[in-house]
C-alpha positions as a Markdown table, in Angstrom:
| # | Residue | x | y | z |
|---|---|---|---|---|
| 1 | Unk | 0.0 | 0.0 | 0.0 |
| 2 | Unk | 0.8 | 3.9 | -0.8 |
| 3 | Unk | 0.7 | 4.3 | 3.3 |
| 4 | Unk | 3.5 | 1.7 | 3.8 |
| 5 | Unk | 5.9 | 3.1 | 1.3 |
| 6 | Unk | 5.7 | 6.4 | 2.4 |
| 7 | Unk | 6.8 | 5.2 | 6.0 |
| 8 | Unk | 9.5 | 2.9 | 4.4 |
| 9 | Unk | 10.9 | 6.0 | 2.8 |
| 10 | Unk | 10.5 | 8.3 | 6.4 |
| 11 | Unk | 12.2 | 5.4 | 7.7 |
| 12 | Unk | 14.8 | 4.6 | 4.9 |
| 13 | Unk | 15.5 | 9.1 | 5.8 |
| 14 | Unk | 15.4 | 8.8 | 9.6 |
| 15 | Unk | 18.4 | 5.6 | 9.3 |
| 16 | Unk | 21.0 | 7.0 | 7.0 |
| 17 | Unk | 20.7 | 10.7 | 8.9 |
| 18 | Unk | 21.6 | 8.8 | 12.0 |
| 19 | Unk | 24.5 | 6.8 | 10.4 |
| 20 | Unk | 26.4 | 9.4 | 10.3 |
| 21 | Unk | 27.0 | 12.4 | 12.6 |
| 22 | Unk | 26.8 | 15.4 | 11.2 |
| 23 | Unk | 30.2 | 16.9 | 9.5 |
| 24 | Unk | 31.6 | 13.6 | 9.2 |
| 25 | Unk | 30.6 | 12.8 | 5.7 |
| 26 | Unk | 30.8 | 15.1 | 2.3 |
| 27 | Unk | 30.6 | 14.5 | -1.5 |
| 28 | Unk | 31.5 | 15.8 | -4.7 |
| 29 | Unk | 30.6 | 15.7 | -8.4 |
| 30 | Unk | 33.8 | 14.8 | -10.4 |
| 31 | Unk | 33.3 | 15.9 | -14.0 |
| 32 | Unk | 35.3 | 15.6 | -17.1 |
| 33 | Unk | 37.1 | 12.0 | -15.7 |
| 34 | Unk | 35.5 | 8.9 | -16.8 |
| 35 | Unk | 34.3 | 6.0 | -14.7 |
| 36 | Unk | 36.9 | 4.2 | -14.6 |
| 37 | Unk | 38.9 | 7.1 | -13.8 |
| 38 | Unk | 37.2 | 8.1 | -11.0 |
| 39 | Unk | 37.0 | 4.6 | -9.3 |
| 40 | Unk | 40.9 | 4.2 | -9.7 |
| 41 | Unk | 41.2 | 7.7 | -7.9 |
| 42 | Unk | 38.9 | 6.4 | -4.9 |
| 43 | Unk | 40.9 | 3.5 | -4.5 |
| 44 | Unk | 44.2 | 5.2 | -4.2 |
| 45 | Unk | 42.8 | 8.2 | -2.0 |
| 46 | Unk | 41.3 | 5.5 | -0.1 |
| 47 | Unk | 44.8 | 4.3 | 0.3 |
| 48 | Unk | 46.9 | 7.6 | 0.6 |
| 49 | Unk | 44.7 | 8.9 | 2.9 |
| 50 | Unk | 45.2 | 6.4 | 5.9 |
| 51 | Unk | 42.5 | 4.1 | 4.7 |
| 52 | Unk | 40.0 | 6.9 | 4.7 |
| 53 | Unk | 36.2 | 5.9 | 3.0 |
| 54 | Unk | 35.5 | 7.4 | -0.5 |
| 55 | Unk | 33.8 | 5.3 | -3.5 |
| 56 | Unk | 31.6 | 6.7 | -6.5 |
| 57 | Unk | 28.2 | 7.2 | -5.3 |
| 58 | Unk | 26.6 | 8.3 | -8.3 |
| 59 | Unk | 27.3 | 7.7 | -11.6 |
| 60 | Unk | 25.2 | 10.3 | -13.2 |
| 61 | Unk | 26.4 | 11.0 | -16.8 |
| 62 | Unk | 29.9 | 10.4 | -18.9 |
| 63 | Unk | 32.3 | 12.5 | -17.5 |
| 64 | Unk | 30.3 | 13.1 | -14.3 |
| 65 | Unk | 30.7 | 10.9 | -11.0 |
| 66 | Unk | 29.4 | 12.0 | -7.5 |
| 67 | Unk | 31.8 | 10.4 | -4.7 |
| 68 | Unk | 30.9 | 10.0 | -0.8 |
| 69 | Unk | 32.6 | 9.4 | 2.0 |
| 70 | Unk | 34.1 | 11.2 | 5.2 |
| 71 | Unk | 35.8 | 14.5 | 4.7 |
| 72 | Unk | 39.5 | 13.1 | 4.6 |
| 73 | Unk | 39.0 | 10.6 | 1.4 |
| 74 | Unk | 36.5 | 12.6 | -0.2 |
| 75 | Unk | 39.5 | 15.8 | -0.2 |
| 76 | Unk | 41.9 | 13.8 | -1.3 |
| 77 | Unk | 40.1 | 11.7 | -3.9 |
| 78 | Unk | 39.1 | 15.8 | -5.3 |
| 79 | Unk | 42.7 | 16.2 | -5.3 |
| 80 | Unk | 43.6 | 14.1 | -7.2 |
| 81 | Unk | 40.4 | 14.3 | -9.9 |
| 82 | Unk | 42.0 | 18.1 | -10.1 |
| 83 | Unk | 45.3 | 16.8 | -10.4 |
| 84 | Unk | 44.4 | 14.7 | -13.6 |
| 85 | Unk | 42.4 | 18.0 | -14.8 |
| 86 | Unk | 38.9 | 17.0 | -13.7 |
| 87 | Unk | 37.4 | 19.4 | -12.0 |
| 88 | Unk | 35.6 | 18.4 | -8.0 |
| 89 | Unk | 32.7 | 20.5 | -6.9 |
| 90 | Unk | 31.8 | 20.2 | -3.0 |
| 91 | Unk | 28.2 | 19.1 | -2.9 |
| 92 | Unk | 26.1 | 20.8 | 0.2 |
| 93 | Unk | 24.8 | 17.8 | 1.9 |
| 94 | Unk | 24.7 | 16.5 | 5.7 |
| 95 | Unk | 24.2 | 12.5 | 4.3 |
| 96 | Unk | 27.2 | 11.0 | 2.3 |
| 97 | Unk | 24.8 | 8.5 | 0.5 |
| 98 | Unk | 25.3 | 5.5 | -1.3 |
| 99 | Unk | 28.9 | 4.9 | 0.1 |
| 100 | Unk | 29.8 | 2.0 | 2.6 |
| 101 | Unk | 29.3 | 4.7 | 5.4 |
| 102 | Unk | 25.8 | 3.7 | 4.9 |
| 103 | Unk | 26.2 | 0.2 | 5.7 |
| 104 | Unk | 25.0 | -0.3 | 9.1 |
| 105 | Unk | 22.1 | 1.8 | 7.8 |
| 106 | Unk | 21.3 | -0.5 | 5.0 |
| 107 | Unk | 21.4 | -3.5 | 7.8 |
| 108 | Unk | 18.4 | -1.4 | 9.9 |
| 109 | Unk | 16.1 | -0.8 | 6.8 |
| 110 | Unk | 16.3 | -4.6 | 5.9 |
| 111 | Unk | 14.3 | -5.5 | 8.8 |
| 112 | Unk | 11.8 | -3.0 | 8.0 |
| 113 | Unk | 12.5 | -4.1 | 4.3 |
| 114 | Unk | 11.7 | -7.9 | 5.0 |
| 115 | Unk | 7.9 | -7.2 | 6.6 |
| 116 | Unk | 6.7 | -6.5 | 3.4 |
| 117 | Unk | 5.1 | -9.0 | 1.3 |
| 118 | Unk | 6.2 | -7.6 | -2.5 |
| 119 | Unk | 4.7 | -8.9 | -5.6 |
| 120 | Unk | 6.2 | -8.1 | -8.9 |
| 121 | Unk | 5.3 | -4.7 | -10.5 |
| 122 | Unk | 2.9 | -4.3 | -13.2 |
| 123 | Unk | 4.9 | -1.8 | -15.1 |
| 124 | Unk | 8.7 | -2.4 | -15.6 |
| 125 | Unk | 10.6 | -0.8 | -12.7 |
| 126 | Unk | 14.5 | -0.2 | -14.0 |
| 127 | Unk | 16.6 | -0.7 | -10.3 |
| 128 | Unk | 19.5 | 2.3 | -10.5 |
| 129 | Unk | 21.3 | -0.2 | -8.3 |
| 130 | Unk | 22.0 | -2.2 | -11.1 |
| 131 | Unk | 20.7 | -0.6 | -14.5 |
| 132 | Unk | 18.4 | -3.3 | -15.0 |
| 133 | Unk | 14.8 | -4.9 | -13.9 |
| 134 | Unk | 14.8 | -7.1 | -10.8 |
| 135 | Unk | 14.6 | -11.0 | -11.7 |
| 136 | Unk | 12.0 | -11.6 | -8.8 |
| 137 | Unk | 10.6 | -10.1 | -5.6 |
| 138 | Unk | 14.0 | -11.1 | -3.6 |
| 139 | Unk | 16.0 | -9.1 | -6.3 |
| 140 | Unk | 13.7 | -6.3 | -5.1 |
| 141 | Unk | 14.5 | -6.2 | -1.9 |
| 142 | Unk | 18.2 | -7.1 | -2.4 |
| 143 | Unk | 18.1 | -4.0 | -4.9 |
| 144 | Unk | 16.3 | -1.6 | -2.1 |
| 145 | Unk | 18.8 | -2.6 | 0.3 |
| 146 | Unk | 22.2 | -2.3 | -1.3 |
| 147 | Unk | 21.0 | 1.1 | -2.8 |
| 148 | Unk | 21.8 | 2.9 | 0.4 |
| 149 | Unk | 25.6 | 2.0 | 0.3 |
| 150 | Unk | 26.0 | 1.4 | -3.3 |
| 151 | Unk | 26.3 | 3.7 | -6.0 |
| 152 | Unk | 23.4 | 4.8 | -8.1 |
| 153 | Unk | 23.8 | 3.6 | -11.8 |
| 154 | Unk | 22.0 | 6.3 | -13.4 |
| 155 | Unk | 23.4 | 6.3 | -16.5 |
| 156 | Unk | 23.8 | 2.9 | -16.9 |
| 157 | Unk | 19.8 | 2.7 | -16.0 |
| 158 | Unk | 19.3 | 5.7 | -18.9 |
| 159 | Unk | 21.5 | 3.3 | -21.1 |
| 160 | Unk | 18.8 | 0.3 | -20.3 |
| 161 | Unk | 16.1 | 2.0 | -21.0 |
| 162 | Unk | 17.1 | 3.6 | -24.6 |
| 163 | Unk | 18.1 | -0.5 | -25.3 |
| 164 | Unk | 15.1 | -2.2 | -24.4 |
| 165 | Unk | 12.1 | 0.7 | -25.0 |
| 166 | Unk | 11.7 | 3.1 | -27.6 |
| 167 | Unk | 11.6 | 6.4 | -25.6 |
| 168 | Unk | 11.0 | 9.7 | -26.5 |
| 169 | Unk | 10.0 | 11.8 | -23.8 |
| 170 | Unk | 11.2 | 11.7 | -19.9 |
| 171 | Unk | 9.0 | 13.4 | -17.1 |
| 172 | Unk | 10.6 | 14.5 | -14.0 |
| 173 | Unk | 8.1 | 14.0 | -11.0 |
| 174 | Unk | 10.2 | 15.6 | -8.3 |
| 175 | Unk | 11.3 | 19.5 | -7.6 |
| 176 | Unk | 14.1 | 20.9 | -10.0 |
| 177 | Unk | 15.5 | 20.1 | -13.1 |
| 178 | Unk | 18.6 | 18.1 | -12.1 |
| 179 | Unk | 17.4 | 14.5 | -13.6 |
| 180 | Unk | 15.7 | 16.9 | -16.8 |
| 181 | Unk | 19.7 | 18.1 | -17.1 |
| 182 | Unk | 21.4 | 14.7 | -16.4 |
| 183 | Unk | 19.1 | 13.7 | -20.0 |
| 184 | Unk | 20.1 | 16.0 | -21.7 |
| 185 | Unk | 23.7 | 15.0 | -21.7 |
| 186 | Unk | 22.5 | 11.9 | -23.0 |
| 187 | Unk | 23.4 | 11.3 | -26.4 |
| 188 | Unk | 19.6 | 9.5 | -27.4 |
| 189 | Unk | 17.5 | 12.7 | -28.1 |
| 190 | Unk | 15.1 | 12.2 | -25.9 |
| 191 | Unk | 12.9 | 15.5 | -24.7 |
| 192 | Unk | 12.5 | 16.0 | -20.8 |
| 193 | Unk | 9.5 | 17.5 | -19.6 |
| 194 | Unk | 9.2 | 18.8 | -15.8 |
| 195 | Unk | 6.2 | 19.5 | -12.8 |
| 196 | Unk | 7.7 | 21.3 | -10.6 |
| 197 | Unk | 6.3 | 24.5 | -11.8 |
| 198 | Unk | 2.7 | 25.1 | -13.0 |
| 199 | Unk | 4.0 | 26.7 | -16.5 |
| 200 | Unk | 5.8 | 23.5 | -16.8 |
| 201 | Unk | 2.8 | 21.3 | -15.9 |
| 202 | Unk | 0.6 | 23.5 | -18.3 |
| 203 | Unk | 3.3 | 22.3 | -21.1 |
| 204 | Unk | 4.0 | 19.0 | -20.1 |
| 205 | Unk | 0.0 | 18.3 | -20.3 |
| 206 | Unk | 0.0 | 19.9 | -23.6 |
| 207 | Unk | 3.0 | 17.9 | -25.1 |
| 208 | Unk | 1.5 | 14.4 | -23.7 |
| 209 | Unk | -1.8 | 14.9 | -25.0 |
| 210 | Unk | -0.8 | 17.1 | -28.7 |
């Protein structure tokens, strides 16, 4: 039920802001390095920095990476990014999410995770823990649970999506324009439409039903 989710996400909110006290985690978006870039730099700040945590956390776009972690490896992991002529831009948050920070986190919500009793979606439901659709309801909740502390595979999801469907048009649900942005990056042509404003609903309405 609606009701349950929404209490799943309050409680999903209330575990990973208690993980962490605040000031002991950041992030960053690294652009202009690739992937593979990016996880090579985490591993060695992870090492330089007396086995401080940092690991992607989001892999939004090519050429753009958001790692988390605590202060010490996300610094030096920015470091480095600048070093090799990326460029690291602080983000403003008090939750360093989807990093192993968020383990003992991801441990809590499985409890609340496991009273559910899930039945497969009607509508195909792409998991941005792994850029593809969950095999069965256990995949679900394995997916839900390892999202906390792993990193978000946005781009790989984006990639799924333009394989498998043929997609035109995106709609952004939430506030902003950030996921609207990240799609236009994307090399498919595909036209994002937003809510968050009612010009933009007043459009989007017109563009579905045109």
């Amino acid at each position: 039920p609606f009701t349950q989710a929404v209490q799943l996400v309050s409680r999903r909110g209330q575990l990973m802001q208690e993980a962490v006290p605040d000031g002991a985690g950041a992030m960053a978006a690294i652009v202009g390095l690739s992937d593979e870039r990016v996880i090579a730099l985490c591993e060695t700040a992870h090492l330089q920095a007396n086995n401080a945590v940092v690991s992607p956390a989001n892999f939004n776009a090519e050429g753009q990476v958001v790692i988390a972690g605590n202060p010490s490896g996300v610094a030096a992991a920015s470091q480095l990014a600048k070093a090799e002529g990326g460029k690291a831009i602080p983000l403003a948050v008090r939750v360093p999410s989807h990093c192993p920070l968020m383990r003992a986190a991801a441990t809590q919500f499985s409890e609340a995770l496991h009273t559910l009793k899930l039945t497969m979606p009607s509508i195909t439901v792409v998991h941005n823990r792994t850029g593809e659709v969950a095999a069965d309801t256990a995949n679900i909740l394995q997916c839900l649970q390892e999202q906390l502390y792993e990193p978000v595979r946005w781009h790989q999801s984006m990639q799924y999506i333009h394989d498998q469907f043929s997609i035109q048009t995106t709609l952004e649900c939430g506030p902003g324009v950030v996921l609207s942005n990240l799609v236009k990056r994307l090399p498919f042509g595909w036209n994002p439409l937003g809510l968050d404003t009612p010009q933009k609903l007043e459009a989007t309405v017109k563009a579905l039903t045109a």
